[in-house]
N, C-alpha and C positions, 0 to 999 in steps of 0.2 A: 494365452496358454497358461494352464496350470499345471505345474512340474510337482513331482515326487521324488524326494529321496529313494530310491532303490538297496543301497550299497556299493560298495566298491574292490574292487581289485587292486593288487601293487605287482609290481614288474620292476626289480633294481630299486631306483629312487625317484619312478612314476609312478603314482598312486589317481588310480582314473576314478573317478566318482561316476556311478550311474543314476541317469535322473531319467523319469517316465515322465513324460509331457503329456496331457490330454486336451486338444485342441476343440474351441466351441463346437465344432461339426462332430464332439465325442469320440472323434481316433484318436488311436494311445501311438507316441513315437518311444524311442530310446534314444538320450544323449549320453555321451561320457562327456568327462570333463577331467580334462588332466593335469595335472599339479604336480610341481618337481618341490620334491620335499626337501633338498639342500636348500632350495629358492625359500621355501617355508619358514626354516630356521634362521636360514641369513635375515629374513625380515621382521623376526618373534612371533609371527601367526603360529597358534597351537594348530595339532592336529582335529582339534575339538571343533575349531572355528572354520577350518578347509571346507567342509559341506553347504555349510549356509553362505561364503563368501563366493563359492561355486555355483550354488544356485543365484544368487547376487547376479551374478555374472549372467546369466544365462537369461535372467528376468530384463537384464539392461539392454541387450543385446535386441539389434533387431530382427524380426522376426525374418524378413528377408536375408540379411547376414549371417544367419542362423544355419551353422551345418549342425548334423549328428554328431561330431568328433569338435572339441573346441581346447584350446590350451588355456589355463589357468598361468599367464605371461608373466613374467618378472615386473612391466609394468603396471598390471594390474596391482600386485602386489606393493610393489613402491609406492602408488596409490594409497591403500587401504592403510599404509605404514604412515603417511605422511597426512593423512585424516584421523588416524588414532591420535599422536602427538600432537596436532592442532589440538583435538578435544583434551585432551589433558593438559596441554597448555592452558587452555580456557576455563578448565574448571580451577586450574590452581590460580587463575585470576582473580576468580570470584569467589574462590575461599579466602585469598589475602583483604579483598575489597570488602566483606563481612564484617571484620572486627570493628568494635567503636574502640572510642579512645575513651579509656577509664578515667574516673573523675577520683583523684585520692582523696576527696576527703569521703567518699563514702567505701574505703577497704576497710577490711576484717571486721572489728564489731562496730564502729560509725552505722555501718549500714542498719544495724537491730536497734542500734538507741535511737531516741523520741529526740528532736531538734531543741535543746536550749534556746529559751526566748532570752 
């Protein structure tokens, strides 16, 4: 299936995302996807990112498992928190593992002059 952002509605501190799915046989459905937006902040996901992490969701999901109405879970989200912090962990690995280790004799101007025979 291929889903579309639609838009969304809020209700309190449910904000449902609409997505239009169009199935190879060319039928158009409607999913919501609902997200508690306390859950959002408790776990640093912006509001920016709720749409694509919901679609996320809905692409993973199988199709059989697959109702019109679907909750954007707390585990879900603990998920997506605990895969952002791995990558950031990882990247600040292989920024530290980048440096060489400088050689002093070639700082400040050593490095411009011509080698003394």
């Amino acid at each position: 299936m291929h889903f579309t952002f639609t838009g969304f509605h809020q209700t309190n501190n449910i904000r449902q995302f609409q997505f239009e799915a169009l199935a190879p046989d060319r039928t158009r459905s409607t999913f919501l996807v609902h997200a508690d937006l306390t859950l959002l902040r408790k776990y640093h996901i912006s509001l920016q990112d709720a749409p694509l992490l919901c679609l996320q969701l809905l692409e993973t999901t199988d199709e059989a498992a697959l109702s019109l109405s679907v909750m954007f879970s707390e585990e879900d989200m603990r998920k997506h928190d605990a895969g952002r912090i791995a990558t950031r962990e990882a990247a600040l690995l292989k920024k530290k593992q980048a440096r060489t280790a400088i050689d002093p004799q070639r700082l400040g101007p050593a490095w411009r002059s011509k080698p003394q025979p």
